[in-house]
N, C-alpha and C positions, 0 to 999 in steps of 0.2 A: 408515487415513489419512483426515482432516477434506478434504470437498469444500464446493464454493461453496453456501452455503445453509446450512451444516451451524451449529451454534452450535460454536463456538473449543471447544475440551476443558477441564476447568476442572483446572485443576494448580498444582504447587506449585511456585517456583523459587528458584533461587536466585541472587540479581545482586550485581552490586558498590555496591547502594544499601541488600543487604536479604533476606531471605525475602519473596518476594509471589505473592499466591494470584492465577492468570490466568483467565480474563479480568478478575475482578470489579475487580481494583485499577484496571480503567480504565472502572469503568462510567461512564456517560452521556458518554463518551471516544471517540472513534474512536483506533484504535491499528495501528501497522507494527511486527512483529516480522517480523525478516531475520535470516536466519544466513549466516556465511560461517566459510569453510575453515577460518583457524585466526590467531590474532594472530603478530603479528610476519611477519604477509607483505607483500609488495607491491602488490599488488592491492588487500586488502583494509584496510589503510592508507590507500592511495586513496579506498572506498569511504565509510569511519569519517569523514574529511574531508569528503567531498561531501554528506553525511548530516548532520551536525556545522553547515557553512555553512550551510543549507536548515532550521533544527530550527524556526528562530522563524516561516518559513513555515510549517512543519507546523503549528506549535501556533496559528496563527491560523486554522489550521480547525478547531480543538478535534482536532486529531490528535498521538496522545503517539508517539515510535521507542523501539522496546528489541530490543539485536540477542541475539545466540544463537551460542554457538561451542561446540565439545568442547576447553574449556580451562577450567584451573580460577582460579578468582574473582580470586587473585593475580596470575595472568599476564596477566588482563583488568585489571586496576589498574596492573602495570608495564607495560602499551602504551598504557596511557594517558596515563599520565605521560612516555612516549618519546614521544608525537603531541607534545605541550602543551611539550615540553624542543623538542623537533627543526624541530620545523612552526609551533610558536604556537596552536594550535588545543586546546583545551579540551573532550573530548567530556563533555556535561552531561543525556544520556541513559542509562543503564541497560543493563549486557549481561548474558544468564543463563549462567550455568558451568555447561552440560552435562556433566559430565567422567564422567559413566556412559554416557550416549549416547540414554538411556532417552527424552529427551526427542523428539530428532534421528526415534529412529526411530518413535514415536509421530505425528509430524507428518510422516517421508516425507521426510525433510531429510537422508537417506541414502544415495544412489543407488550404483549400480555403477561409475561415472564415478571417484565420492570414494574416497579411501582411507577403510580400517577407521576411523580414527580423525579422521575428517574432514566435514565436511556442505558440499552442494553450496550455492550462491547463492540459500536461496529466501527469497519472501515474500509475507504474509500481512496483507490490510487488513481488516482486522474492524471494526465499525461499533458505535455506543453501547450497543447491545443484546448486545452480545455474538456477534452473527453474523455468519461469514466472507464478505466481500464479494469478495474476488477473493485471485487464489494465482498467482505466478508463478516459472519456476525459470530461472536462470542458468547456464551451464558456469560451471569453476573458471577458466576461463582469461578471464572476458569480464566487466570490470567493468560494474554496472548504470549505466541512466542516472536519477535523482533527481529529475528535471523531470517524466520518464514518470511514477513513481510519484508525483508530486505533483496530475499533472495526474490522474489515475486517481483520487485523493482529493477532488477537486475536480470532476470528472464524476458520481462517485459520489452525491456532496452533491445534485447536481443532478439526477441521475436518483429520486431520494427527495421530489422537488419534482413527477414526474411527465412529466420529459422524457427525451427518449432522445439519448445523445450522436454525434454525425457521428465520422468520419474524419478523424486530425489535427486535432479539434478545439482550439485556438479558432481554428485554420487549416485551414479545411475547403476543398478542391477547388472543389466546388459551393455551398455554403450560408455561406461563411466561419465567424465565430464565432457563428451562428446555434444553436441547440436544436430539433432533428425533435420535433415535436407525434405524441403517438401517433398512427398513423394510424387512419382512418375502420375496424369491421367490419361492421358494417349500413347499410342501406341510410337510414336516418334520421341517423347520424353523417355518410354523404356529405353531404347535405344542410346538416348543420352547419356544416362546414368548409368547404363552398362560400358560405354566409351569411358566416362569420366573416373568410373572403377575403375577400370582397365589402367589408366593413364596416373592413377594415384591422388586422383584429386578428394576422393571422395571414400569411402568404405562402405558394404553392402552386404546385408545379409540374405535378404532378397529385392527385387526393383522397387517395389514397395516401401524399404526400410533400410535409408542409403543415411548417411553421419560423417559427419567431419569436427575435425578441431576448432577452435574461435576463432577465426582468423581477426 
């Protein structure tokens, strides 16, 4: 099973747009592959919608969706065509027909929880390079929330810029939508950051715990 850091597994799939080879088909891409239980449920009907609404934010952070189920290619074409007849919604993302499982259990997308034939809620933010930025798993019973993953996409950008993101960020307790500046580890960084205070570059509550705006 692929941990944070790891480079994505490079594999072959197969979707309802195509054979494509992962990660490469989304180089210089940031990409969310999620899998859920199985089409034609409730939940994840739900999920396919809130994913679906949300896609044209994704792709304005250069971020592509393709989900993942153990069904095969057809049944992911006729729940798509049920969203788009029932709901209005047009999903115009990519799902891979796992219908071996090979995949599922390769990435950990298995658990004890799922039935045989089923994969828990996970997902997987991978960054242009091809390396897994963060991994989350859901029960079968709890649909995800889209805004978390969005904002996790959006932190992440920003943490590659050399900041580190708060708590509820862009609604943060203490700092609001502020950015934690690394903090100081030598003794010549305190110094910096107490200059950089000083100068307004930056805000400090103590040398340890310095924040600025997005620039």
């Amino acid at each position: 099973m692929p941990l944070i850091g790891d480079r994505f597994p490079e594999m072959e799939v197969r979707t309802t747009i195509g054979v494509i080879k992962l990660p490469d088909y989304y180089a210089g891409k940031w990409f969310i592959l999620f899998s859920h239980p199985a089409d034609f449920t409730p939940v994840c009907t739900t999920e396919f919608v809130a994913f679906q609404k949300r896609y044209e934010e994704f792709k304005k952070l250069n971020c592509e969706l393709i989900g993942l189920s153990i069904d095969q290619v057809f049944a992911h074409l006729k729940w798509e065509e049920w969203i788009k007849e029932k709901i209005g919604v047009e999903i115009k993302f990519p799902i891979i027909a796992d219908n071996t499982g090979d995949i599922s259990v390769r990435l950990g997308m298995r658990h004890k929880q799922a039935a045989g034939t089923q994969t828990v809620r996970a997902v997987f933010i991978v960054d242009p390079k091809g390396i897994i930025r963060a991994m989350l798993y859901y029960p079968m019973e709890l649909g995800r929330n889209m805004d978390e993953i969005l904002r996790m996409v959006r932190g992440l950008q920003l943490a590659d810029k050399g900041y580190a993101i708060p708590a509820n960020w862009p609604n943060n307790e203490i700092i609001g939508d502020n950015l934690i500046v690394p903090p100081a580890n030598t003794v010549e960084m305190i110094q910096k950051r107490r200059e950089q205070e000083k100068a307004g570059e930056i805000k400090c509550l103590d040398w340890w715990l310095c924040y600025k705006k997005i620039e």
